[in-house]
LOBADO-567420 format. One record per residue: residue number from 1; x, y, z of N, C-alpha, C in turn. Coordinates in steps of 0.05 Angstrom, whole numbers, plus 5000, padded with zeros to 4 digits. Last residue first. Example, Ala and Ser with C-alpha at 12.3 -4.5 7.8 and 13.67 -1.06 7.14 Angstrom:
% LOBADO-567420
k; n_u; n_v; n_w; ca_u; ca_v; ca_w; c_u; c_v; c_w
2; 5257; 4955; 5142; 5273; 4979; 5143; 5258; 5001; 5157 .
1; 5264; 4886; 5156; 5246; 4910; 5156; 5264; 4934; 5156 .
This chain:
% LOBADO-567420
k; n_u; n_v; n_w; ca_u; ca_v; ca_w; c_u; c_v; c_w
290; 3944; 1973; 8541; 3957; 1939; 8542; 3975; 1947; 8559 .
289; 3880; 1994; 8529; 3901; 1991; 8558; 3912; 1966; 8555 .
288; 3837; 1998; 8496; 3856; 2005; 8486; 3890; 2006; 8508 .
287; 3798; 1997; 8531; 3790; 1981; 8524; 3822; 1974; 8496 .
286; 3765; 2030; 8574; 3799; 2022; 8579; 3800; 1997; 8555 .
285; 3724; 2092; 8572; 3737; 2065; 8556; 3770; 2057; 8567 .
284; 3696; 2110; 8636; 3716; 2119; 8621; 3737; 2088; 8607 .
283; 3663; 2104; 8676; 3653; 2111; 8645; 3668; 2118; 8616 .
282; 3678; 2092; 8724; 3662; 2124; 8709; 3657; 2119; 8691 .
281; 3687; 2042; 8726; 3665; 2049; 8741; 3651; 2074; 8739 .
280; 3734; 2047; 8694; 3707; 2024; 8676; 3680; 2035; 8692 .
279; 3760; 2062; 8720; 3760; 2071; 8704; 3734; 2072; 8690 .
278; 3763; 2014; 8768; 3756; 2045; 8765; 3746; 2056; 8746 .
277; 3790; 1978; 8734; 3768; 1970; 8743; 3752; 1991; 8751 .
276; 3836; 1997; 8720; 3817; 1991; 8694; 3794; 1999; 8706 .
275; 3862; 1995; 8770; 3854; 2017; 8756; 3830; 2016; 8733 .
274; 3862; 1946; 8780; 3841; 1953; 8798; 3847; 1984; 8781 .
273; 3896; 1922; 8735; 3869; 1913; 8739; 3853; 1930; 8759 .
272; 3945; 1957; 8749; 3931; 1955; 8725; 3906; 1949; 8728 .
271; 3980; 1940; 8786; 3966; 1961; 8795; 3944; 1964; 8775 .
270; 4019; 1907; 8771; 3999; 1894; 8782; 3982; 1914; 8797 .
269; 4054; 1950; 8751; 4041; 1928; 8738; 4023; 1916; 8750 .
268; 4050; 2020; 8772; 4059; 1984; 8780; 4049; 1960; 8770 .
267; 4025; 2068; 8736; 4025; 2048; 8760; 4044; 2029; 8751 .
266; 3986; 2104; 8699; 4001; 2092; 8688; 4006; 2087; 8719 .
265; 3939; 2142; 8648; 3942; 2130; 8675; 3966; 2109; 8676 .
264; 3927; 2201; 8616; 3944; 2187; 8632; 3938; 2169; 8653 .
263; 3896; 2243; 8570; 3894; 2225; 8582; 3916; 2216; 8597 .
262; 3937; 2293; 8535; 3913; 2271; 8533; 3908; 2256; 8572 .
261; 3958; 2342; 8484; 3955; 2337; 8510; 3938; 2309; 8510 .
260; 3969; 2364; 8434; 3940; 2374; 8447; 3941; 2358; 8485 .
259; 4024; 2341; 8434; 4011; 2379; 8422; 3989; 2384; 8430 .
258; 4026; 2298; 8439; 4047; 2314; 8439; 4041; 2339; 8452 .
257; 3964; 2271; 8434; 3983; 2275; 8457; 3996; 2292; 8460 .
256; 3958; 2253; 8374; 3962; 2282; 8376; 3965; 2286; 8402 .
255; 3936; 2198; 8389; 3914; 2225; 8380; 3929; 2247; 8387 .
254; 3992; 2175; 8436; 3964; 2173; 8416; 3949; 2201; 8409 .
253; 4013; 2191; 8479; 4029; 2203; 8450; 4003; 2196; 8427 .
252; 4007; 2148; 8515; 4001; 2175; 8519; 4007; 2195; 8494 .
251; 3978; 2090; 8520; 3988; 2108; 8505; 3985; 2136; 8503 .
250; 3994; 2077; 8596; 3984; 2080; 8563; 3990; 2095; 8548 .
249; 4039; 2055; 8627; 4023; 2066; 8622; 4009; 2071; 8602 .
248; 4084; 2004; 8681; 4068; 2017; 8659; 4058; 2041; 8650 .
247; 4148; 2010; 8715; 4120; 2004; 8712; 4105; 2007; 8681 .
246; 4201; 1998; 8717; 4188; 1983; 8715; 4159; 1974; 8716 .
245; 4230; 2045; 8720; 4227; 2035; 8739; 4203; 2008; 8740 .
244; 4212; 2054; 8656; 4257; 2043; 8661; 4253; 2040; 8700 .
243; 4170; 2074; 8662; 4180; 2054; 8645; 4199; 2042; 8651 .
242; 4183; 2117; 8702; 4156; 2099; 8706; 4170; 2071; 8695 .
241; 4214; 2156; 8669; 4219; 2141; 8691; 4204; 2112; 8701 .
240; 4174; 2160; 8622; 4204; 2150; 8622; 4214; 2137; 8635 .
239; 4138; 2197; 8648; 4132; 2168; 8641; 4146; 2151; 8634 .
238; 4171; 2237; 8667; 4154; 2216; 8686; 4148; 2186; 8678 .
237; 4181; 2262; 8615; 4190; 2247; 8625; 4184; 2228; 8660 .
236; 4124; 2269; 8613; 4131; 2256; 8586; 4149; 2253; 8601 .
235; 4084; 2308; 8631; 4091; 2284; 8645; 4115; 2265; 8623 .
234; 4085; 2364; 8619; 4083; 2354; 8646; 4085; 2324; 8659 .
233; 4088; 2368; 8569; 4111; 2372; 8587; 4108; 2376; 8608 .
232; 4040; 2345; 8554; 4064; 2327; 8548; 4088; 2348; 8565 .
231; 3988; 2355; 8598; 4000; 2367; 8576; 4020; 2343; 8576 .
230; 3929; 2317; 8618; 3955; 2332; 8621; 3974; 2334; 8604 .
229; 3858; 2302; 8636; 3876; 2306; 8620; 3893; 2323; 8630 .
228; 3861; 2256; 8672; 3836; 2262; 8651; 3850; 2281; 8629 .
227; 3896; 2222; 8710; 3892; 2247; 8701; 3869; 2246; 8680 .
226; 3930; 2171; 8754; 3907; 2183; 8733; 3902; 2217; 8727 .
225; 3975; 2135; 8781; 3976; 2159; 8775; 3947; 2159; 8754 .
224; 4011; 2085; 8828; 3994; 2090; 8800; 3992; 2118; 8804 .
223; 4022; 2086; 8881; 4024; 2061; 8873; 4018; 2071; 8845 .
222; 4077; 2127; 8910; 4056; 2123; 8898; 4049; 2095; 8885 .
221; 4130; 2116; 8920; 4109; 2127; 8941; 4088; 2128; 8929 .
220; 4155; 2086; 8874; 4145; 2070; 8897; 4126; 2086; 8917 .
219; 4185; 2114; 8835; 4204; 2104; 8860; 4188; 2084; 8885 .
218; 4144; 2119; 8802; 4167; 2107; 8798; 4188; 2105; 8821 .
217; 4106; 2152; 8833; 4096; 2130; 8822; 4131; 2119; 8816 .
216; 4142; 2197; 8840; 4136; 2187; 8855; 4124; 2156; 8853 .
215; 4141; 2213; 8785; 4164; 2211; 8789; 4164; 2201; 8821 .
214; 4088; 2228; 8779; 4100; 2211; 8767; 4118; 2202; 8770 .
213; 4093; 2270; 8818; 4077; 2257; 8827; 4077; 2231; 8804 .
212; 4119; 2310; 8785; 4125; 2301; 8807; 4121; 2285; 8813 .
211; 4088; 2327; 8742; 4112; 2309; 8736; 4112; 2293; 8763 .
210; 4041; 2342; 8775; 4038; 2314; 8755; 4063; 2306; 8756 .
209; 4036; 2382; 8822; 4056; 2375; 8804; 4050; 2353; 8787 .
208; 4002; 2377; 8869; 4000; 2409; 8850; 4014; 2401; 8827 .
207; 3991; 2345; 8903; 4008; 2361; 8912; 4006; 2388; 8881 .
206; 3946; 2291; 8919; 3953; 2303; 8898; 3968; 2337; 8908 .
205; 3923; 2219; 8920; 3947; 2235; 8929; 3943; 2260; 8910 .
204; 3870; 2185; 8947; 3888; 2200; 8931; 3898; 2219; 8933 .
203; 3861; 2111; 8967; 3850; 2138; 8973; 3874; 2157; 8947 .
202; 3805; 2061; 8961; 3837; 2070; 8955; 3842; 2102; 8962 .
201; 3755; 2041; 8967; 3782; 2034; 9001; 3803; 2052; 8999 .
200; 3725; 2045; 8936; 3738; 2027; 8927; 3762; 2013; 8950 .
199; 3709; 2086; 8948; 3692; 2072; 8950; 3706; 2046; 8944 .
198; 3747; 2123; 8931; 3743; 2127; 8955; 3724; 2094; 8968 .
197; 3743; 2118; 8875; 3763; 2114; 8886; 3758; 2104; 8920 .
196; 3696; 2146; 8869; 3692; 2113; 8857; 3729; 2102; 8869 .
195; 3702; 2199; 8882; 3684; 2178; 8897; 3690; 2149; 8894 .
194; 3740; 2215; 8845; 3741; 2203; 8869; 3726; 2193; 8886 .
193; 3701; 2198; 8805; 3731; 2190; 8801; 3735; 2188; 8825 .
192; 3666; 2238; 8807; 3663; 2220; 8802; 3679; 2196; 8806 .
191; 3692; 2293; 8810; 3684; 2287; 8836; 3680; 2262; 8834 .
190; 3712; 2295; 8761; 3733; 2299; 8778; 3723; 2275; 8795 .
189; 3662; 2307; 8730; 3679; 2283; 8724; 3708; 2283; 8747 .
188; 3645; 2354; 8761; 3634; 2330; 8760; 3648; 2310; 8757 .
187; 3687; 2385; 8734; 3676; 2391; 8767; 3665; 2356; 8774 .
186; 3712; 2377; 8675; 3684; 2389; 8686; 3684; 2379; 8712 .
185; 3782; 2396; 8664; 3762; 2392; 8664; 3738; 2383; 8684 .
184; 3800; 2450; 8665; 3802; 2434; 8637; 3778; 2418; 8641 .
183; 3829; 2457; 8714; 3798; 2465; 8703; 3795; 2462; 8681 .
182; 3849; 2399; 8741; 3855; 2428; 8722; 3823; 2432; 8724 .
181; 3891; 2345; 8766; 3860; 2349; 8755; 3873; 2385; 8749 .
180; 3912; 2274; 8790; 3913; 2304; 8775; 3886; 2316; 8768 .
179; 3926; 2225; 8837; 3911; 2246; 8815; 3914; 2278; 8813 .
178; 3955; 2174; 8855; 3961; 2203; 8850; 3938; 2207; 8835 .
177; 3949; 2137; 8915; 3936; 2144; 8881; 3948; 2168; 8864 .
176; 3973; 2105; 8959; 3964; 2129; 8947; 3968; 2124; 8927 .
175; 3963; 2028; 8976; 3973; 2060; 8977; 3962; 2077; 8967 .
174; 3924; 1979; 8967; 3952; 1984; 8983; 3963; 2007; 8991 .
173; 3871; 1992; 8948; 3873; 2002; 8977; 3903; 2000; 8983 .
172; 3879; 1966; 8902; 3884; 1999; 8908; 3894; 2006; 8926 .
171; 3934; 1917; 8913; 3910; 1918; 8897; 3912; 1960; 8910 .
170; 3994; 1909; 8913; 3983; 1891; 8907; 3956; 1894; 8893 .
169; 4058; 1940; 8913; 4029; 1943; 8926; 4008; 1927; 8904 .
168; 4114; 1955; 8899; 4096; 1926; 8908; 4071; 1913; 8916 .
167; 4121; 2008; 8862; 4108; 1999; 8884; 4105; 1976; 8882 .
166; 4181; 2004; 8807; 4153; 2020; 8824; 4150; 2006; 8848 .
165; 4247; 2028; 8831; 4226; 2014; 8825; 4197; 2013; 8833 .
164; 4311; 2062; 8829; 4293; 2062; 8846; 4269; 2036; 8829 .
163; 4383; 2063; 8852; 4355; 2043; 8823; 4339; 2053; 8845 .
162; 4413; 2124; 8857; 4401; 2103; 8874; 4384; 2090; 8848 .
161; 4423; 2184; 8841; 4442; 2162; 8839; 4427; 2128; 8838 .
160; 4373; 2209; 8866; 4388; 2215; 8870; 4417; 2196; 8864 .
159; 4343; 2150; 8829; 4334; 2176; 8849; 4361; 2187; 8867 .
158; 4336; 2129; 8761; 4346; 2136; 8786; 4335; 2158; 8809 .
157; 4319; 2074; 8720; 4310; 2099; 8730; 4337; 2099; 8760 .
156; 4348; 2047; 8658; 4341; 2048; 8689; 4329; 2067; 8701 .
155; 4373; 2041; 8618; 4396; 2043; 8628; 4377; 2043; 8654 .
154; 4334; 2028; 8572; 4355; 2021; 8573; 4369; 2017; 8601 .
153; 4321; 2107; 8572; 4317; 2084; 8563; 4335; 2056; 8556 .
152; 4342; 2132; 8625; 4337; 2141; 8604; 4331; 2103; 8591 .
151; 4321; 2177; 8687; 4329; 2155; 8674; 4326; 2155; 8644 .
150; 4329; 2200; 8751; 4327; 2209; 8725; 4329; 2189; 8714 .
149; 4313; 2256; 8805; 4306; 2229; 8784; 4312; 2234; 8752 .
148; 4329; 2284; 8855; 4334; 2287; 8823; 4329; 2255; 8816 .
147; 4317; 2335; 8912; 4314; 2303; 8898; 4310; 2306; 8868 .
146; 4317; 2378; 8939; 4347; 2366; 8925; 4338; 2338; 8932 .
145; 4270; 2395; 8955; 4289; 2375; 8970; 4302; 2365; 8965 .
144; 4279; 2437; 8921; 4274; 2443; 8948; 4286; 2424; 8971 .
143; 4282; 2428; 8866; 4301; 2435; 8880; 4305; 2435; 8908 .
142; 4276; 2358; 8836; 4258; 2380; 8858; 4277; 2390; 8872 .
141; 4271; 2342; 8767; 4295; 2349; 8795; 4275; 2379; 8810 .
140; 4276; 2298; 8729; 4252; 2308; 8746; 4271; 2320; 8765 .
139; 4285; 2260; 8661; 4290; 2275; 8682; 4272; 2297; 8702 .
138; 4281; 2215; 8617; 4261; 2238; 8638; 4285; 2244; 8659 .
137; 4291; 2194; 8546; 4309; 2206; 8573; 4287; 2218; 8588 .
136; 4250; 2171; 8506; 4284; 2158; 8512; 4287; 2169; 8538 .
135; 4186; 2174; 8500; 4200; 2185; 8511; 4230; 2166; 8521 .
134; 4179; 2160; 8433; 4171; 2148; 8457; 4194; 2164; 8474 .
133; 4168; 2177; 8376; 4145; 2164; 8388; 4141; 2155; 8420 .
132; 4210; 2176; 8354; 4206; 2155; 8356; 4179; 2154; 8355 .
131; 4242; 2206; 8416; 4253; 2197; 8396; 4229; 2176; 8385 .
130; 4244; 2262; 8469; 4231; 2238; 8455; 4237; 2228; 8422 .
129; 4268; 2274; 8532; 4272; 2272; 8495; 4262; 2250; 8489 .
128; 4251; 2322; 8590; 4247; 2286; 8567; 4257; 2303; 8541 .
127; 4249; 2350; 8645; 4256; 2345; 8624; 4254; 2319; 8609 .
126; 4224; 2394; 8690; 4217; 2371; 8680; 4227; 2372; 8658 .
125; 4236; 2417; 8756; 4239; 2417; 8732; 4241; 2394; 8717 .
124; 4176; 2429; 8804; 4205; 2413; 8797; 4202; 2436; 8762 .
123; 4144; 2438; 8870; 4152; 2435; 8842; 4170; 2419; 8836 .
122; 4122; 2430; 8928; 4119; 2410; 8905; 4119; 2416; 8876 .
121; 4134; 2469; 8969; 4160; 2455; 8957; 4152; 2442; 8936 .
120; 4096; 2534; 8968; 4100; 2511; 8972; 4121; 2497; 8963 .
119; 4098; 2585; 8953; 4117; 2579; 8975; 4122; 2548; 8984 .
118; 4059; 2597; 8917; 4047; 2595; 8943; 4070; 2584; 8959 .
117; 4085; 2585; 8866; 4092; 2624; 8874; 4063; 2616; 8907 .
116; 4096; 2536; 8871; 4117; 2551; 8878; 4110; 2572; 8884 .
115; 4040; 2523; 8866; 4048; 2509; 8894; 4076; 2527; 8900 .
114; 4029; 2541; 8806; 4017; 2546; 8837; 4026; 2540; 8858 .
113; 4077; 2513; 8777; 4070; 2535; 8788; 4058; 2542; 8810 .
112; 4086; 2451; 8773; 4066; 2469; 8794; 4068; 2486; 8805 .
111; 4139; 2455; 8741; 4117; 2440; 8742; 4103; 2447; 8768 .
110; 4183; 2503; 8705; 4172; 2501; 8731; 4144; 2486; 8726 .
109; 4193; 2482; 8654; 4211; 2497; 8671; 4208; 2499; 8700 .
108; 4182; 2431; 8615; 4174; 2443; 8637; 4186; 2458; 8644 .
107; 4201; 2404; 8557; 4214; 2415; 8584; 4189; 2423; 8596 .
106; 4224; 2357; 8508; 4204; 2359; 8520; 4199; 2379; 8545 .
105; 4261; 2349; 8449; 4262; 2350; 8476; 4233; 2367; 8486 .
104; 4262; 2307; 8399; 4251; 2333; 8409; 4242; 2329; 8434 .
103; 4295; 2286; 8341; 4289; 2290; 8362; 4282; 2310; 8379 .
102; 4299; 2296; 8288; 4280; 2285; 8290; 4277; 2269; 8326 .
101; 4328; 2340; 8268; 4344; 2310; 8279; 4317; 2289; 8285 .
100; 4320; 2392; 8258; 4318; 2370; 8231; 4326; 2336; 8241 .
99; 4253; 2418; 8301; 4291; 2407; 8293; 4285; 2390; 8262 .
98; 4209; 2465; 8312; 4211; 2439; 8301; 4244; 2441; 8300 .
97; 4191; 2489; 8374; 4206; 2498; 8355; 4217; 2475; 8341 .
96; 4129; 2496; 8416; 4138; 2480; 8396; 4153; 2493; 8371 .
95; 4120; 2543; 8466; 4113; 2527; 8453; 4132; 2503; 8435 .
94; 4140; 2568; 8509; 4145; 2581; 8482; 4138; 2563; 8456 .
93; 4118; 2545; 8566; 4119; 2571; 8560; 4119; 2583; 8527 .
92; 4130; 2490; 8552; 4103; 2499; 8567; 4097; 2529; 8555 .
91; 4157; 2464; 8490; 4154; 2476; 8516; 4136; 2491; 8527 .
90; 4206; 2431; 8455; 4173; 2436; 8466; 4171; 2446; 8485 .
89; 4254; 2434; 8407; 4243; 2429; 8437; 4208; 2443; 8436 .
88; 4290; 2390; 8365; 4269; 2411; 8365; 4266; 2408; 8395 .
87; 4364; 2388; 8342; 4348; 2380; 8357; 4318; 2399; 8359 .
86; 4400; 2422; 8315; 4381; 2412; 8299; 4358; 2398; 8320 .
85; 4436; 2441; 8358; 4417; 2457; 8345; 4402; 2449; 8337 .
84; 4463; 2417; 8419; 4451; 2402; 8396; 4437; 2422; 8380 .
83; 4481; 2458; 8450; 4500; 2426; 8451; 4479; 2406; 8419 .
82; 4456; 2498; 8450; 4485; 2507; 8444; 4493; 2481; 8431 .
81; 4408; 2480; 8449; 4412; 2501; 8423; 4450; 2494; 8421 .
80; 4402; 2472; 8500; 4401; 2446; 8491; 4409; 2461; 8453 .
79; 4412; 2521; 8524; 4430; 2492; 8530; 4428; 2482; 8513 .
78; 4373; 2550; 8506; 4392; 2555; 8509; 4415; 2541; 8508 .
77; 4327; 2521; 8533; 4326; 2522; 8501; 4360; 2535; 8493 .
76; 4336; 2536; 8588; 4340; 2511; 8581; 4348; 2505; 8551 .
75; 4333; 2592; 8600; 4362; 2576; 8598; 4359; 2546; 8585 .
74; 4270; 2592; 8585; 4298; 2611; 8568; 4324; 2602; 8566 .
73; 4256; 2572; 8623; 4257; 2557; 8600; 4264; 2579; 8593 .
72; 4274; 2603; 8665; 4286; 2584; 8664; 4277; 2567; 8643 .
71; 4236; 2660; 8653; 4275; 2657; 8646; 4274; 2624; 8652 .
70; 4185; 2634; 8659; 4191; 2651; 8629; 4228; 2647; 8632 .
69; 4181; 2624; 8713; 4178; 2602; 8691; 4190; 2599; 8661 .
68; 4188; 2668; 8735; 4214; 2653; 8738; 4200; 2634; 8715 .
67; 4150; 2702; 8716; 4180; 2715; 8707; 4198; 2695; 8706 .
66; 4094; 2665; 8718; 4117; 2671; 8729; 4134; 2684; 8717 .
65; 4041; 2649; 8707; 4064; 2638; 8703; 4076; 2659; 8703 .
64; 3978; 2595; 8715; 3983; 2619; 8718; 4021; 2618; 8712 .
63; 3910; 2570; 8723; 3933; 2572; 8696; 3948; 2596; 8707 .
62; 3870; 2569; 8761; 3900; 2571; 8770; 3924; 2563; 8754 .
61; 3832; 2608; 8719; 3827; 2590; 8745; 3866; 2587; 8755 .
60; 3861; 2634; 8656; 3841; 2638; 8682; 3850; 2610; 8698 .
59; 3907; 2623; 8623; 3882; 2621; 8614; 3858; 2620; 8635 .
58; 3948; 2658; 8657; 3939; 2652; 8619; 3922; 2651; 8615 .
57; 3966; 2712; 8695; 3945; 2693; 8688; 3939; 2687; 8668 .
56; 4024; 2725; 8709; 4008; 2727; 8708; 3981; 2705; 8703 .
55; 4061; 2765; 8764; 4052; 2733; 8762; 4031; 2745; 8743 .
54; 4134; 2779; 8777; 4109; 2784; 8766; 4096; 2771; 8755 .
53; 4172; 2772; 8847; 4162; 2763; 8812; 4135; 2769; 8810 .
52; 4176; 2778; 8893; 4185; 2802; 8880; 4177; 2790; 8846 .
51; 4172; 2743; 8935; 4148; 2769; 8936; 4154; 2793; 8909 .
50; 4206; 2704; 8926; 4175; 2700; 8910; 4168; 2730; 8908 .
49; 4257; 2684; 8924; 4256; 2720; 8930; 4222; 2721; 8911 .
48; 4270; 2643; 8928; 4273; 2646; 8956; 4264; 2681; 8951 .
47; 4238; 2627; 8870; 4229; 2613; 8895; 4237; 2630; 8923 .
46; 4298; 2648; 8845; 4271; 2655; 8842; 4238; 2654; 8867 .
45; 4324; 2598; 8859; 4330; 2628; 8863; 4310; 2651; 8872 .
44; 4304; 2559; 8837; 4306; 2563; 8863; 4318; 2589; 8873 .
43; 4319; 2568; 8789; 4286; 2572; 8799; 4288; 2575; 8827 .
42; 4365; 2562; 8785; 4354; 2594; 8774; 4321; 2590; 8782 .
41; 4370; 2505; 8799; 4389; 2529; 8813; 4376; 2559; 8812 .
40; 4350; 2486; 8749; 4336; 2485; 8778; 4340; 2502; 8807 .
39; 4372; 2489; 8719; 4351; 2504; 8718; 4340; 2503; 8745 .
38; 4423; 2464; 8730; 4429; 2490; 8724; 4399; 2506; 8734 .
37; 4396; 2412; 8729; 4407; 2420; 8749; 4413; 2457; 8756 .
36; 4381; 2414; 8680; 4361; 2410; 8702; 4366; 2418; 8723 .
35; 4428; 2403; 8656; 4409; 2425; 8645; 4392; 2432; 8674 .
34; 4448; 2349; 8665; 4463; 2383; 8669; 4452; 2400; 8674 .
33; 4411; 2318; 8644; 4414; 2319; 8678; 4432; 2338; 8683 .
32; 4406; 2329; 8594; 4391; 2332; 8609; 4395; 2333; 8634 .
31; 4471; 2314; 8583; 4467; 2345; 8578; 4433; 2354; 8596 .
30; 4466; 2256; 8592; 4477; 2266; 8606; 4468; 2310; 8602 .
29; 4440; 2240; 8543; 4423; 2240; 8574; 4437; 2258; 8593 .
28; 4457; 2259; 8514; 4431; 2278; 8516; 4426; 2273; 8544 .
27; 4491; 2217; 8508; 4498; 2246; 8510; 4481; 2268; 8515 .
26; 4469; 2172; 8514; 4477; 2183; 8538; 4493; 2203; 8533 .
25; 4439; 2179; 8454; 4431; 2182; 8475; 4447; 2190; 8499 .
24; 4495; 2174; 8428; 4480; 2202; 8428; 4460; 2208; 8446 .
23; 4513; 2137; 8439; 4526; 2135; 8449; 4518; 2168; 8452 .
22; 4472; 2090; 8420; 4477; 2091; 8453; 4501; 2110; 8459 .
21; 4439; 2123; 8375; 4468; 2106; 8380; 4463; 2109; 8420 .
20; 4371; 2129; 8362; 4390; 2144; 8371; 4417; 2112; 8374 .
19; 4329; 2125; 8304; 4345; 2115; 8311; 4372; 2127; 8340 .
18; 4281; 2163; 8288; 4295; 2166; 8282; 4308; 2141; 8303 .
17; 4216; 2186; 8246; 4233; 2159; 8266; 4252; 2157; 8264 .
16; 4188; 2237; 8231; 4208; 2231; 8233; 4216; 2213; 8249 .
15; 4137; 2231; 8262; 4123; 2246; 8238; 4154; 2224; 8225 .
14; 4138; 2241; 8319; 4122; 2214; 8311; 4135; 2212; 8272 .
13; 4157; 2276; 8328; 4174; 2260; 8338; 4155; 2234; 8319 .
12; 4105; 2315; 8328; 4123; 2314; 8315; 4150; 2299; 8312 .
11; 4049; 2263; 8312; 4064; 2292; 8331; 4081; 2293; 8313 .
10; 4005; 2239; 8276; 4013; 2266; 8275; 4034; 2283; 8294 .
9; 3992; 2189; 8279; 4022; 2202; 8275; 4018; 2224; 8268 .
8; 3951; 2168; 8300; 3943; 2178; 8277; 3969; 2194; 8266 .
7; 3950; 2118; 8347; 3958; 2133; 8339; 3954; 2151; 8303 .
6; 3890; 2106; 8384; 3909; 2087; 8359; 3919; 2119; 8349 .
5; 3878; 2122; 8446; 3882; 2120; 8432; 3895; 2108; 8413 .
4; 3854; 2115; 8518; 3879; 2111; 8507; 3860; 2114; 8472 .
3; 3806; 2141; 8548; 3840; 2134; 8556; 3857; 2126; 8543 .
2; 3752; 2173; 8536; 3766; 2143; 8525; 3796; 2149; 8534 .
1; 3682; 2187; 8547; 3709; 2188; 8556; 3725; 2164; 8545 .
């Protein structure tokens, strides 16, 4: 097991470095927090009339996706086509459409499926642009409790308007953990993790959503976040926020990230050492964690 990587530039943001103006960024930024809002409206739509969408199953266990997942990244690629063409986007549903701008937006349409078509509230819509190599803008908007995070590089993280900042929490035991997990991967390495958590005093948080639960790490209900592995449009703008709320994380864009997905742990700066320290207790290299 290894957590972070030396980049081998292969994504596609990686490939083209491009420079944004402060003044093209808070034009994306702003068209992101439009977008989100719009999408979030058409999911929540979707959401109040569940018994009537057709669900299916991608890749077995609770890979699964929606009519509503399929139209609201439909509107999104839509938006971002009208107000920037050359721009490329990525996405859960329709994959990877390269731009010539050498920026490329990142979406989710719906982040924990399962939890929405189960009626539960812990989705969202997840957006980032990444420039560079590094996610510039996240945006995270949970329709249910009309809570919207957003931030872009530079300028800060927000929660509904509001600076938000990570946790003050000192060692594990201070708060919740977030973890992620899939059937990606093995049963074992899950159970491992949280034992060595559990054992440690710290305990863990997990609602169905990664973005989400990133976007929690950045306002503070969470102290940190781990995964083994999670796609890039599930957390890429999370980690945005994270950054511009003043926490950390690794390199998540290493080894092809973009497109194959990777690793994640990321927290409150002074959350760092008792993660390592975990990490180190499965078996898993932190040895590439600045």
């Amino acid at each position: 097991m290894r957590l972070c990587y030396r980049s081998r530039e292969t994504t596609p943001e990686r490939k083209n470095h491009v420079t944004l103006s402060i003044e093209d960024r808070t034009a994306r930024f702003t068209l992101a927090q439009d977008i989100a809002r719009e999408a979030g409206a058409l999911a929540l739509g979707y959401f109040e009339r569940l018994s009537t969408l057709a669900v299916e199953f991608k890749h077995g266990g609770q890979d699964v996706v929606s009519i509503a997942d399929r139209e609201v990244e439909v509107l999104i690629r839509a938006r971002i086509a009208e107000a920037f063409p050359d721009d490329g986007v990525l996405g859960e549903e329709d994959g990877l459409v390269e731009g010539k701008s050498g920026v490329l937006w990142v979406v989710d349409p719906i982040d924990g499926t399962s939890p929405f078509l189960n009626g539960l509230s812990h989705w969202c819509v997840s957006i980032a642009v990444a420039v560079g190599g590094e996610a510039e803008i996240g945006v995270i908007y949970a329709p249910v409790s009309d809570e919207f995070f957003a931030g872009a590089k530079g300028l800060g993280a927000f929660l509904n308007g509001a600076p938000i900042a990570v946790a003050p929490a000192r060692a594990i035991e201070d708060g919740l953990l977030g973890f992620g997990s899939n059937h990606r991967i093995p049963p074992a390495d899950v159970g491992r993790f949280v034992t060595a958590l559990l054992e440690a005093g710290g305990m863990f948080y997990r609602n169905g959503s990664g973005a989400l639960m990133l976007a929690y790490v950045a306002c503070g209900r969470l102290v940190g976040y781990y995964e083994q592995h999670i796609n890039s449009w599930d957390c890429l703008a999370g980690l945005c926020l994270i950054r511009e709320a003043g926490g950390w994380h690794n390199d998540f864009l290493a080894s092809d990230g973009m497109l194959q997905g990777n690793r994640i742990a990321a927290g409150a700066p002074q959350m760092k050492a008792g993660l390592v320290a975990l990490l180190e207790r499965v078996g898993a290299s932190t040895e590439t964690i600045v």
